[in-house]
MARBA-3410 file (N, C-alpha, C, O; in Angstrom, 1 decimal):
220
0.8,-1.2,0.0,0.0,0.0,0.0,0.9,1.2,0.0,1.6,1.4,1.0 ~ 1.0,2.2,-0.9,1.4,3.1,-1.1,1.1,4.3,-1.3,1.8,5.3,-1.6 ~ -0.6,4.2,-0.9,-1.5,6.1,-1.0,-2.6,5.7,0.1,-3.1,4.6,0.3 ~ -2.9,6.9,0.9,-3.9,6.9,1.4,-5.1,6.6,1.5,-5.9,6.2,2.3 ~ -5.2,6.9,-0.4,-7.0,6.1,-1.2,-6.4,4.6,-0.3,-7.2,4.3,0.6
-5.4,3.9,-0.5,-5.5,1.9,-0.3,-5.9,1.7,0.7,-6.3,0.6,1.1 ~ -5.9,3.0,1.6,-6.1,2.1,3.1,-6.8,2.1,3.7,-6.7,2.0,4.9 ~ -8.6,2.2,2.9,-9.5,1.4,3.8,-10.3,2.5,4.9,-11.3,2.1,5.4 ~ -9.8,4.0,5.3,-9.8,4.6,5.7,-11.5,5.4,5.7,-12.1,5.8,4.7 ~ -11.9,5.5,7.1,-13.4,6.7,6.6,-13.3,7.4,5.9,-12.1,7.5,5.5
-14.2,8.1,5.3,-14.7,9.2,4.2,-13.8,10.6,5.3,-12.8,11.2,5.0 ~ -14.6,11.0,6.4,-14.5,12.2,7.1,-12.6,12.2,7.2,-11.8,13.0,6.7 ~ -12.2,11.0,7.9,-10.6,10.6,8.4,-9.8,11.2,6.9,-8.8,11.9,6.8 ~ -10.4,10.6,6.1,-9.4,10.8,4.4,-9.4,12.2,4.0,-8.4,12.7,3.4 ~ -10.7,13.0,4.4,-10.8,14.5,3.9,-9.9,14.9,4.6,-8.9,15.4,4.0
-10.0,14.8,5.9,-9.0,15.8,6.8,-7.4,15.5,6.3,-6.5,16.3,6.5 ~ -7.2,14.2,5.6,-5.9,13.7,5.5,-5.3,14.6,4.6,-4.1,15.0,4.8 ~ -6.3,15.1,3.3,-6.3,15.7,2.3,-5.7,17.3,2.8,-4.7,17.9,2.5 ~ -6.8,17.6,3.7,-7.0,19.1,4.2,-5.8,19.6,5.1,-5.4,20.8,5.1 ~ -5.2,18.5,5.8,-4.7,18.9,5.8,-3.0,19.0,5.5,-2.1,19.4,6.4
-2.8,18.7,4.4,-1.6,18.3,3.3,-1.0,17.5,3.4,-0.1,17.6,2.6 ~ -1.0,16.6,3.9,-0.7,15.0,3.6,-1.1,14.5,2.3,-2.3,14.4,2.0 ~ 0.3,14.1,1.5,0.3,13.4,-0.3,0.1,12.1,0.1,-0.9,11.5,0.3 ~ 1.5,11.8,0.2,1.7,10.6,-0.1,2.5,10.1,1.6,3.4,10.7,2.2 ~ 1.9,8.8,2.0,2.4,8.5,3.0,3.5,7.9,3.5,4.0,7.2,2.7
4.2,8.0,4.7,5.7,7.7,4.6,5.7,6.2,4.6,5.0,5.4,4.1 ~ 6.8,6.1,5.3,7.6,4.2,4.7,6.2,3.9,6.2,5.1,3.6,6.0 ~ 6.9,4.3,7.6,6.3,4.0,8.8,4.5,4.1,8.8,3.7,3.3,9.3 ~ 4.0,5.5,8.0,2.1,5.3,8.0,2.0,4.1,6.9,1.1,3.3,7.1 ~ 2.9,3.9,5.9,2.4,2.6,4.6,2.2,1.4,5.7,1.2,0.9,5.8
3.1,1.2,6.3,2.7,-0.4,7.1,2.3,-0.3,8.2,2.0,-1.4,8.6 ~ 2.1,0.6,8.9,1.5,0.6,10.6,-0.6,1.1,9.7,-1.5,0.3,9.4 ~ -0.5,2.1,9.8,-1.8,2.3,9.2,-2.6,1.5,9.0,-3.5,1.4,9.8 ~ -2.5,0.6,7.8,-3.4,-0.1,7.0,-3.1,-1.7,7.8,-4.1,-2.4,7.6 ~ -2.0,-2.4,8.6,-2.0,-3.0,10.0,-2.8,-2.8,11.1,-3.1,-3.7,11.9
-3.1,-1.3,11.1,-4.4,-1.4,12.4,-5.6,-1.6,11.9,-6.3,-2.5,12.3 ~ -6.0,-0.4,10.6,-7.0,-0.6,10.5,-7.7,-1.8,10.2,-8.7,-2.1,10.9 ~ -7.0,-2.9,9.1,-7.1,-4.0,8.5,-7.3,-5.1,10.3,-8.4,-5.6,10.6 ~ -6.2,-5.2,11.0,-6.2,-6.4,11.8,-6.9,-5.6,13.0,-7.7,-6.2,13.7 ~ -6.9,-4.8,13.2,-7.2,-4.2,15.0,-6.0,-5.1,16.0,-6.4,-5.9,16.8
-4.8,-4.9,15.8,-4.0,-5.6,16.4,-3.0,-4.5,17.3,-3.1,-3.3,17.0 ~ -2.3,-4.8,18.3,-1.4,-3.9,19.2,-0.6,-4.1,18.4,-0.2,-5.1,17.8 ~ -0.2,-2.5,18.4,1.3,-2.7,17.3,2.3,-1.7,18.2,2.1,-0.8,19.0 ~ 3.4,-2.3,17.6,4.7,-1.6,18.1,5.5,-1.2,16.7,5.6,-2.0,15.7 ~ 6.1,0.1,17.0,6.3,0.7,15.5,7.7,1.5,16.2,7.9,2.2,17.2
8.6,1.3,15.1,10.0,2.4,15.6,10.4,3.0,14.2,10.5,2.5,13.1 ~ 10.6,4.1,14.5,11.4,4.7,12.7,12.1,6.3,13.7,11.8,6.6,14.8 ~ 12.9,6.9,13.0,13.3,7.7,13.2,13.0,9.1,13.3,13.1,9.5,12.1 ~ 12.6,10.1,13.9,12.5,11.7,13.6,12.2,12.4,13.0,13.2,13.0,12.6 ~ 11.0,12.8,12.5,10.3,13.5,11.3,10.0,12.2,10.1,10.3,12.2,8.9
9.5,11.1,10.7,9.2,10.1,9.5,8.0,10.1,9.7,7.6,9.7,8.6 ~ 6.6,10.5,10.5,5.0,10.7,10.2,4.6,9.7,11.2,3.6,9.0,11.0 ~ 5.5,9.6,12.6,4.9,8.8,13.2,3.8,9.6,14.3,3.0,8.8,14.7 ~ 3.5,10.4,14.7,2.5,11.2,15.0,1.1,11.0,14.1,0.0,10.5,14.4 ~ 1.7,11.7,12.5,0.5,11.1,11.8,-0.3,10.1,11.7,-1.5,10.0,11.3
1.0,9.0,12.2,0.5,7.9,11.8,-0.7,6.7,12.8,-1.5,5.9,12.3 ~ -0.1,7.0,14.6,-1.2,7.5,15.0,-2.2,8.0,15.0,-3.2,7.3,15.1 ~ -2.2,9.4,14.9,-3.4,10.0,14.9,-4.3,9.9,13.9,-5.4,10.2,14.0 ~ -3.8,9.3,12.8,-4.9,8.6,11.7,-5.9,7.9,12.2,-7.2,8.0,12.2 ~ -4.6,6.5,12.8,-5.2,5.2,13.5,-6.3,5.4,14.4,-7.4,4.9,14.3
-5.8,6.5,15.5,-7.0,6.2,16.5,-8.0,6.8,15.9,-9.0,6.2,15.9 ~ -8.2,7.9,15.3,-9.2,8.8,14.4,-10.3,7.6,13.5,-11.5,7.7,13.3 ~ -9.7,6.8,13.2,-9.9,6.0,12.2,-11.1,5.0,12.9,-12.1,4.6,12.3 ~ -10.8,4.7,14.1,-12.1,3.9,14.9,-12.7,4.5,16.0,-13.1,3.9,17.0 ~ -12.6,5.9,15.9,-13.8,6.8,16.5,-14.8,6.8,15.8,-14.8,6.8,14.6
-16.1,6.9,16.9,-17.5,6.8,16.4,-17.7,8.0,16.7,-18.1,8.1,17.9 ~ -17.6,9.4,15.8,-18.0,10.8,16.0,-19.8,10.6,16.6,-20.3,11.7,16.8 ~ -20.5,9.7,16.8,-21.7,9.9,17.3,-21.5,9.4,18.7,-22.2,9.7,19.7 ~ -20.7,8.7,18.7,-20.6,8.1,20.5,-20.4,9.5,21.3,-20.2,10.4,20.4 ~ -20.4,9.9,22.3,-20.2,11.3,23.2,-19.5,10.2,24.2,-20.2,9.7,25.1
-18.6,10.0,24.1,-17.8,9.3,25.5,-16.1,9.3,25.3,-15.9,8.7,24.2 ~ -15.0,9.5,25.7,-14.0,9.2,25.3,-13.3,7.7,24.3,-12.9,6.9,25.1 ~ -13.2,7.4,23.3,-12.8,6.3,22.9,-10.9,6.3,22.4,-10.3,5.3,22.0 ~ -10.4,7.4,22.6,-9.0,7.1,22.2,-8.2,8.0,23.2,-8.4,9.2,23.2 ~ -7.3,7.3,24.0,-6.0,7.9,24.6,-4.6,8.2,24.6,-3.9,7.2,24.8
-4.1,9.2,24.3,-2.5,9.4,24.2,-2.1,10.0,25.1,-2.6,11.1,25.6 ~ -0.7,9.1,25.6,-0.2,9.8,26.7,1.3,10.2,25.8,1.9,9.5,25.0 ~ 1.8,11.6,26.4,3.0,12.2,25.8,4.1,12.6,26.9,3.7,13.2,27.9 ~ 5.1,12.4,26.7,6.0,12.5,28.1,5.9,14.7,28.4,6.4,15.5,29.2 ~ 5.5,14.9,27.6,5.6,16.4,28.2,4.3,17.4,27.1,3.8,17.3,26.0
4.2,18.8,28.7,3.1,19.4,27.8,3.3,20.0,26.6,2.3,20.3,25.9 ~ 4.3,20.0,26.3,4.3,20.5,24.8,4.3,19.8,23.9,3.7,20.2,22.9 ~ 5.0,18.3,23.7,4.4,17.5,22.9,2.9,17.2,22.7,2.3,17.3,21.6 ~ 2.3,16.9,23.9,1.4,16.9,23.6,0.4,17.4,23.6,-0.7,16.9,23.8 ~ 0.7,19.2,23.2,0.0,20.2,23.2,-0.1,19.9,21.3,-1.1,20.0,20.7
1.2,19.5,20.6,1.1,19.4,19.4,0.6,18.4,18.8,0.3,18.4,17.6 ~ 0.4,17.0,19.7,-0.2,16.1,19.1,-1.8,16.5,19.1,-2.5,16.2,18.2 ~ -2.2,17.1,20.1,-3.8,17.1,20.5,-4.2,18.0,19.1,-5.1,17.7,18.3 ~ -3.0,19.3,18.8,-3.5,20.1,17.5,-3.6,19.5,16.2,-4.4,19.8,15.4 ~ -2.3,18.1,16.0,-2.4,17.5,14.9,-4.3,16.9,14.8,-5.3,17.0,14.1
-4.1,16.4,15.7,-5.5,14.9,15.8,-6.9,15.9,16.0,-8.0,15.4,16.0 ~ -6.8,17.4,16.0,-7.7,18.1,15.8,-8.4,18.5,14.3,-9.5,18.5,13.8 ~ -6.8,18.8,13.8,-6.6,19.4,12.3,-7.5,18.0,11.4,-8.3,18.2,10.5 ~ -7.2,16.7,12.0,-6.8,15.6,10.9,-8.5,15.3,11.2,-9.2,14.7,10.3 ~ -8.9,15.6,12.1,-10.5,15.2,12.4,-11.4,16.5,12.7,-11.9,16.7,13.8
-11.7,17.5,11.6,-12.6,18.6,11.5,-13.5,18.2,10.9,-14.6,18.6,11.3 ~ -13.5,17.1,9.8,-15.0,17.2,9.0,-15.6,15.9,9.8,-16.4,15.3,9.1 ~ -15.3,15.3,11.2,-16.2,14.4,11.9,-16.4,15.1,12.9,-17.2,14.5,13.7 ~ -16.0,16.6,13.4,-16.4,17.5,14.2,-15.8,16.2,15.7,-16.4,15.4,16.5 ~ -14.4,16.7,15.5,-14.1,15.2,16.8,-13.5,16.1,17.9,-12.5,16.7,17.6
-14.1,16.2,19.4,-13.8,16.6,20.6,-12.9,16.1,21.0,-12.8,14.9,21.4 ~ -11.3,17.6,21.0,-10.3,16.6,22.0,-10.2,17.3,22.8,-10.6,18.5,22.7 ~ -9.7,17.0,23.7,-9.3,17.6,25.2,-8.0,17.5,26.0,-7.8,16.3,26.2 ~ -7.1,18.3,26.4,-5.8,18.0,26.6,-5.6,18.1,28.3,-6.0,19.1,28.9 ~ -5.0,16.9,29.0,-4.8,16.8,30.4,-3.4,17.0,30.2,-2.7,16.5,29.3
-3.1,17.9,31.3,-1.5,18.2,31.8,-1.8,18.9,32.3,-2.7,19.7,32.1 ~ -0.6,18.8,33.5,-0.3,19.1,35.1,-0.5,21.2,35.2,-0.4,21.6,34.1 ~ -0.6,21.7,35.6,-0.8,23.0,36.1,-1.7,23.9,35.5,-1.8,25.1,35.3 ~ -2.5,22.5,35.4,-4.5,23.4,34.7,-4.9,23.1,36.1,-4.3,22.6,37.0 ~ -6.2,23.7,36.0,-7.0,23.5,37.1,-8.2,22.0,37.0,-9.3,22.0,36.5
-7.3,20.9,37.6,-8.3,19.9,37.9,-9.7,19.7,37.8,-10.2,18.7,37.2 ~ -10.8,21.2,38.5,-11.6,21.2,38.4,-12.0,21.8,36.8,-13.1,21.6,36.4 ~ -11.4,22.1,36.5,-11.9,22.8,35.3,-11.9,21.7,34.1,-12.7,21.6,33.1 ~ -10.9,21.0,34.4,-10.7,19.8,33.7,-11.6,19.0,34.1,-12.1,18.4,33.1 ~ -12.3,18.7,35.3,-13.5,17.8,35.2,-14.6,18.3,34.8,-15.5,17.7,34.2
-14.5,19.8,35.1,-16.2,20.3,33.7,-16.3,20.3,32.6,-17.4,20.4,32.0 ~ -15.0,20.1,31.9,-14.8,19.5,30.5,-15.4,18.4,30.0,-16.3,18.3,29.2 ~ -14.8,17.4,30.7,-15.2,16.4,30.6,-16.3,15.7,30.7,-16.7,14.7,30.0 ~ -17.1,16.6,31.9,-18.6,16.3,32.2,-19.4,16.6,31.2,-20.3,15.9,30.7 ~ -19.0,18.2,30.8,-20.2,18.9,29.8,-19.9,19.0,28.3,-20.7,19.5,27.5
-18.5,18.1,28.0,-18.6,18.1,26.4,-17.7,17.1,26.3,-16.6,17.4,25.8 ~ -17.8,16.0,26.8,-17.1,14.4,26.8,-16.2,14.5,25.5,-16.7,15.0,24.5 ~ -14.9,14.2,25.6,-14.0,14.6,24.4,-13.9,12.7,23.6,-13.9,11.7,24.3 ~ -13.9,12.8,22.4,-14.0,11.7,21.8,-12.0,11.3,21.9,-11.7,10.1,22.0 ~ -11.3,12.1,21.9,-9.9,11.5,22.0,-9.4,12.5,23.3,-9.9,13.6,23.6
-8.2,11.9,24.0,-8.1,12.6,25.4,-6.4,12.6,24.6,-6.1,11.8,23.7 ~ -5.6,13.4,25.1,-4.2,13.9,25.1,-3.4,14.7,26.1,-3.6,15.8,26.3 ~ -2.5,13.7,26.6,-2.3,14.3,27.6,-0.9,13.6,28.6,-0.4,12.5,28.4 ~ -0.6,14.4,29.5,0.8,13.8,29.9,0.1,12.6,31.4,-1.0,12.7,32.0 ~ 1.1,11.7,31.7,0.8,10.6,32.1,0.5,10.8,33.6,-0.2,9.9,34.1
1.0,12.2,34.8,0.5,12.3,35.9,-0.6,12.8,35.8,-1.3,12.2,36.5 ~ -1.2,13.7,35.3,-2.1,14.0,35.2,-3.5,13.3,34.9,-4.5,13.3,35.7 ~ -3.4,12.5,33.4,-4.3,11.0,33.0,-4.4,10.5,34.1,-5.5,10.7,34.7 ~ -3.4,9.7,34.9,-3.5,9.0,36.3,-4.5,9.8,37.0,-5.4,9.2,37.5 ~ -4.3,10.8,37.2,-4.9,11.5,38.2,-6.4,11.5,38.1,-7.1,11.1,39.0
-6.8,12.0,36.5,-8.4,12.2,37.0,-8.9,10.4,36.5,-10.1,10.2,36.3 ~ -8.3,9.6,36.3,-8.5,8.1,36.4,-8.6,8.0,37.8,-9.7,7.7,38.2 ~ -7.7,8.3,38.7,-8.0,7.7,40.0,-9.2,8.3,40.7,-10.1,7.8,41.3 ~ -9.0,9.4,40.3,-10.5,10.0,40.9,-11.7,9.9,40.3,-12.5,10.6,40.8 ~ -12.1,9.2,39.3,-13.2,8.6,38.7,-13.6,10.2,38.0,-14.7,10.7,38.2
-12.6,10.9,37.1,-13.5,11.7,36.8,-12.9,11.9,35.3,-13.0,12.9,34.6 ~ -12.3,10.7,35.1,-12.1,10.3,33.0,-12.7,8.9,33.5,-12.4,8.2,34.5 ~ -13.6,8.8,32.5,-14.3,7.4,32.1,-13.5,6.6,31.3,-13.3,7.1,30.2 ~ -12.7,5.1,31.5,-12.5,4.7,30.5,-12.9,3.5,29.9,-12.3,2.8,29.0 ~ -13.8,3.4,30.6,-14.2,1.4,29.9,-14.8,1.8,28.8,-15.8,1.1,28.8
-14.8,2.7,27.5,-14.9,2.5,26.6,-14.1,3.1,25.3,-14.3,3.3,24.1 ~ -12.9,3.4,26.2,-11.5,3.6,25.2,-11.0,2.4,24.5,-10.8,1.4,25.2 ~ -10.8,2.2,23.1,-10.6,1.9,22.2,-9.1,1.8,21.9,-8.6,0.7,21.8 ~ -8.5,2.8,21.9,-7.1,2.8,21.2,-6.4,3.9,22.4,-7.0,4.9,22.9 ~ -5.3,3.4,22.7,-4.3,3.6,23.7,-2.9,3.9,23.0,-2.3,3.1,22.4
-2.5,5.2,23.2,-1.0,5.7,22.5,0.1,6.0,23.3,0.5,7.2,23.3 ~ 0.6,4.9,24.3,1.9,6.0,25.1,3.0,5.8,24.2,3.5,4.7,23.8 ~ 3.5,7.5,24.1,4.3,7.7,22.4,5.7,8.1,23.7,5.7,8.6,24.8 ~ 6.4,7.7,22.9,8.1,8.3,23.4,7.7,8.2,25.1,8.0,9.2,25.7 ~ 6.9,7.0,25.9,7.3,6.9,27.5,6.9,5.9,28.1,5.7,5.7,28.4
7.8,5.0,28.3,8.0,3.5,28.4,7.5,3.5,30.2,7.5,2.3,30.5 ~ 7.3,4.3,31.0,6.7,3.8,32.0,5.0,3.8,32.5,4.3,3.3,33.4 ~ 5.0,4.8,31.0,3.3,4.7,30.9,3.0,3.7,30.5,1.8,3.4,30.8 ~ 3.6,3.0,29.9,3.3,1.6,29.3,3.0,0.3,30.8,2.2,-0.6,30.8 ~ 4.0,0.8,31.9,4.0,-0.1,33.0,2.6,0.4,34.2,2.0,-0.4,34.9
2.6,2.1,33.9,1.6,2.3,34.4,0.2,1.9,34.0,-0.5,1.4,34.9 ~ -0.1,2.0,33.1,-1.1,1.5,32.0,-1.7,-0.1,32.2,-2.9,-0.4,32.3 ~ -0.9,-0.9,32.3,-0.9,-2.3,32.7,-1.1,-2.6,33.9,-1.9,-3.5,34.2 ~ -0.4,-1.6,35.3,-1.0,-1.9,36.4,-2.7,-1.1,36.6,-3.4,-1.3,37.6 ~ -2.9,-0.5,35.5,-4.3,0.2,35.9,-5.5,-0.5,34.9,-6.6,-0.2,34.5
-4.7,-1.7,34.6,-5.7,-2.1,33.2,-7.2,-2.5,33.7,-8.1,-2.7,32.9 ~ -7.3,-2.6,34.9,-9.0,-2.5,35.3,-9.6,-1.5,35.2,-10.7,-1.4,35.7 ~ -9.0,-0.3,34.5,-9.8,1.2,34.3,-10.1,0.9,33.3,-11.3,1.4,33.1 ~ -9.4,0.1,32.0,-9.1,0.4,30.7,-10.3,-0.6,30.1,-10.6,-1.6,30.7 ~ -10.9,-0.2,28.9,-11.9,-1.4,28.6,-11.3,-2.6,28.3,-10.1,-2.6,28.6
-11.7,-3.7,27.9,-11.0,-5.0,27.7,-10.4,-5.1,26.2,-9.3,-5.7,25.9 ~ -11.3,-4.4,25.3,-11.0,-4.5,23.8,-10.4,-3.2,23.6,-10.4,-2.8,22.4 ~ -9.9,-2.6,24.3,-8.9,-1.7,24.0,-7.8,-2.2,23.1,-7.1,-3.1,23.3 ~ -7.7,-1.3,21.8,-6.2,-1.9,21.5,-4.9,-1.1,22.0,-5.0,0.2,21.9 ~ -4.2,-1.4,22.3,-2.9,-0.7,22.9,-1.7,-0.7,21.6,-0.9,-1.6,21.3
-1.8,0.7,20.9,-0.8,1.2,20.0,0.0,1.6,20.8,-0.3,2.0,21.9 ~ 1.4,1.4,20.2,2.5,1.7,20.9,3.5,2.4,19.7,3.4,1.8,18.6 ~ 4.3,3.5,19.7,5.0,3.9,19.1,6.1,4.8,19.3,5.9,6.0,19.5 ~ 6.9,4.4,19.2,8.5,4.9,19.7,9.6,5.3,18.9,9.8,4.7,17.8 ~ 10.4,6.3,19.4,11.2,7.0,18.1,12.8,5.8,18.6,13.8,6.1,18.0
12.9,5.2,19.1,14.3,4.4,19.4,13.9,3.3,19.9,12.7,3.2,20.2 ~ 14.7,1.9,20.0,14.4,0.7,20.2,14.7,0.7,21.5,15.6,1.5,21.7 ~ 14.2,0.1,22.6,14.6,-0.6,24.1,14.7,-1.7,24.1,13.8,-2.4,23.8 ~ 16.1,-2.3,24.5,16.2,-3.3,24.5,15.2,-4.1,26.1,15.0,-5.3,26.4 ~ 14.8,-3.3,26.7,14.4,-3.6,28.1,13.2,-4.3,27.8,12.8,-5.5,28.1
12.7,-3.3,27.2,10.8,-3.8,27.0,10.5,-5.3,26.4,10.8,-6.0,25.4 ~ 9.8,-5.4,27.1,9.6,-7.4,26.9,8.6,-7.0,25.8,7.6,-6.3,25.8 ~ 9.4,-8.0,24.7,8.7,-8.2,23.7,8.1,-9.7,23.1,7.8,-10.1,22.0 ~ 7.9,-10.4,24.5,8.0,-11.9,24.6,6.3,-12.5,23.8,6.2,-13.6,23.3 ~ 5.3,-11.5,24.0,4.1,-12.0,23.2,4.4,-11.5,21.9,3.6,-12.1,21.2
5.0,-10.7,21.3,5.1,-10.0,20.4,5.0,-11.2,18.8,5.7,-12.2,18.8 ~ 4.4,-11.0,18.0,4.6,-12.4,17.0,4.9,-12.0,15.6,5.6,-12.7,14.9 ~ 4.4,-10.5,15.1,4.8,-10.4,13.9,5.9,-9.6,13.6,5.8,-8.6,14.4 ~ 7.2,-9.3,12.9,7.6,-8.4,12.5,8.1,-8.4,11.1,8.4,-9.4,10.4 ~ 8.0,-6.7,10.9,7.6,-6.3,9.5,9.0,-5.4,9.2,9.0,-4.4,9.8
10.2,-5.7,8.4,11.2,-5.0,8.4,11.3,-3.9,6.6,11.4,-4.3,5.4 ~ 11.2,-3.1,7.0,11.2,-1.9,5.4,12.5,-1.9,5.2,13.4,-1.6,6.0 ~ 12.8,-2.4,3.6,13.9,-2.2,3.0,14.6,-0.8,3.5,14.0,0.0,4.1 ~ 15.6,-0.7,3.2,16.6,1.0,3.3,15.7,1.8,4.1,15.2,2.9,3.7 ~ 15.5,1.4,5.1,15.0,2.3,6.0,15.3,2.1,7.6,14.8,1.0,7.7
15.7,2.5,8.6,15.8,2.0,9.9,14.4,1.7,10.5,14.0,2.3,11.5 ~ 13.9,1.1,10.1,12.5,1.1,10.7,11.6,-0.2,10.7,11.3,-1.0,9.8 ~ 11.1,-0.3,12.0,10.7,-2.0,11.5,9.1,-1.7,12.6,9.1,-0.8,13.5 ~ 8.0,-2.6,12.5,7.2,-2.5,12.5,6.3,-4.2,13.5,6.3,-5.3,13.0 ~ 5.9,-4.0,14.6,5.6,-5.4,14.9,4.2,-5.4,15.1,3.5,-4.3,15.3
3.7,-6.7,15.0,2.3,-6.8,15.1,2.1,-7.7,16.5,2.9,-8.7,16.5 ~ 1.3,-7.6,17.6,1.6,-7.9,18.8,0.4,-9.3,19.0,-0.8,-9.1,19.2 ~ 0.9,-10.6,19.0,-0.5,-11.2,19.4,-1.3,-11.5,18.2,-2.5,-11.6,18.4 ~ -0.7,-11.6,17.1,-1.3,-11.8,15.9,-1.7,-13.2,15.7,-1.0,-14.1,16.2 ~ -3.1,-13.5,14.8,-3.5,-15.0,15.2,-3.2,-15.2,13.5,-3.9,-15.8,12.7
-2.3,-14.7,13.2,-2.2,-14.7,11.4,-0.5,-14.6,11.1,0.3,-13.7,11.4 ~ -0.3,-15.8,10.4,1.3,-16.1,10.1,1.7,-14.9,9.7,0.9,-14.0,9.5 ~ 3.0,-14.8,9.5,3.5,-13.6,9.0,3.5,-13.6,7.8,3.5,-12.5,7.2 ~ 3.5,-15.0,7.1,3.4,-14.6,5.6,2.4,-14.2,4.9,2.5,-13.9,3.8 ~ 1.1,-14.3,5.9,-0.1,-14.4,5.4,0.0,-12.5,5.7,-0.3,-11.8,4.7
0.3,-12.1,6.6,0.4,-10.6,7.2,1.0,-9.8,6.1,0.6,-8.8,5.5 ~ 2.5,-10.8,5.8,3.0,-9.9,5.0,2.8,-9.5,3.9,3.1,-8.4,3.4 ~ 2.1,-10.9,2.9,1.4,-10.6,1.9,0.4,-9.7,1.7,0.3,-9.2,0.6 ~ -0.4,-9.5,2.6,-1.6,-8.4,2.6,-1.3,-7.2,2.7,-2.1,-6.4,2.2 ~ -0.4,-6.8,3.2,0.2,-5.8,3.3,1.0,-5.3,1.7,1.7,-4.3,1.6
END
């Protein structure tokens, strides 16, 4: 798959793709993309710095929001407020003609104000840094048993936090994962598929896949 027409993508998700100047997609959106949408599988994805891994994300989760649900269905956690002050604007820009509610949690807002948010215009995607998420999780004042797609981007302990709180998290959540450098630390012991891009540093895993890799790789 080599254009955004191949991949299967909503009507509303594709316009904004258009709208907002995205041609042609990079090596990392060609095989992670059309991998979630296609399998709904946990993926782990690494490529290098200005290669569209933000976009590539924010496609994904955009891509299985139900702009008529009013409830949160997709979460990104970002190790700081300014990343993900810029991811929340990307995943705004890329979702205007589904009119999609985000809302950004990080530390030195006012709590409460953040819970009137939430009460009185339920955000369809949440973005936000990882003490804070914890926070109004613990205090029952983000809902999440019916989040969908889960993004802790560039911070490997939200990944541990996340797992110890997975009784907040719905059950069919899928947990996207995407990282600009490899860890050797992170257990990759369920991990079953991997997808490696010619001349590129960049390689692509499918997590828990009930489908051979050749069968994966060919569809792809």
């Amino acid at each position: 798959i080599t254009s955004f027409e191949e991949m299967n993508l909503r009507p509303e998700v594709f316009r904004g793709i258009l709208a907002y100047g995205f041609e042609t997609p990079s090596v990392i959106q060609q095989k992670a993309i059309p991998a979630f949408v296609k399998y709904n599988r946990d993926i782990i994805a690494q490529a290098q710095s200005g290669t569209g891994k933000t976009g590539c994300f924010s496609v994904g989760v955009l891509n299985i929001v139900n702009p008529e649900n009013k409830y949160t269905q997709g979460l990104i956690l970002a190790p700081t407020h300014e990343l993900a002050g810029q991811i929340r604007d990307v995943i705004t820009d890329l979702g205007r003609f589904d009119n999609i509610v985000t809302q950004l949690l990080v530390g030195g807002t006012s709590v409460d104000g953040d819970r009137e948010k939430l009460d009185n215009d339920p955000p369809h995607i949440i973005v936000g840094t990882p003490g804070r998420v914890h926070d109004m999780i613990r205090r029952k004042y983000l809902k999440t048993e019916k989040i969908q797609a889960i993004v802790p981007y560039y911070y490997f302990p939200a990944i541990k936090n996340l797992q110890e709180q997975s009784l907040y998290i719905g059950k069919n959540a899928y947990q996207l994962l995407y990282f600009g450098e490899y860890e050797d630390s992170l257990n990759l012991a369920k991990l079953a598929v991997k997808i490696n891009a010619k001349n590129e540093k960049l390689w692509l895993i499918l997590a828990e896949a009930q489908i051979a890799n050749k069968q994966f790789t060919n569809a792809l």
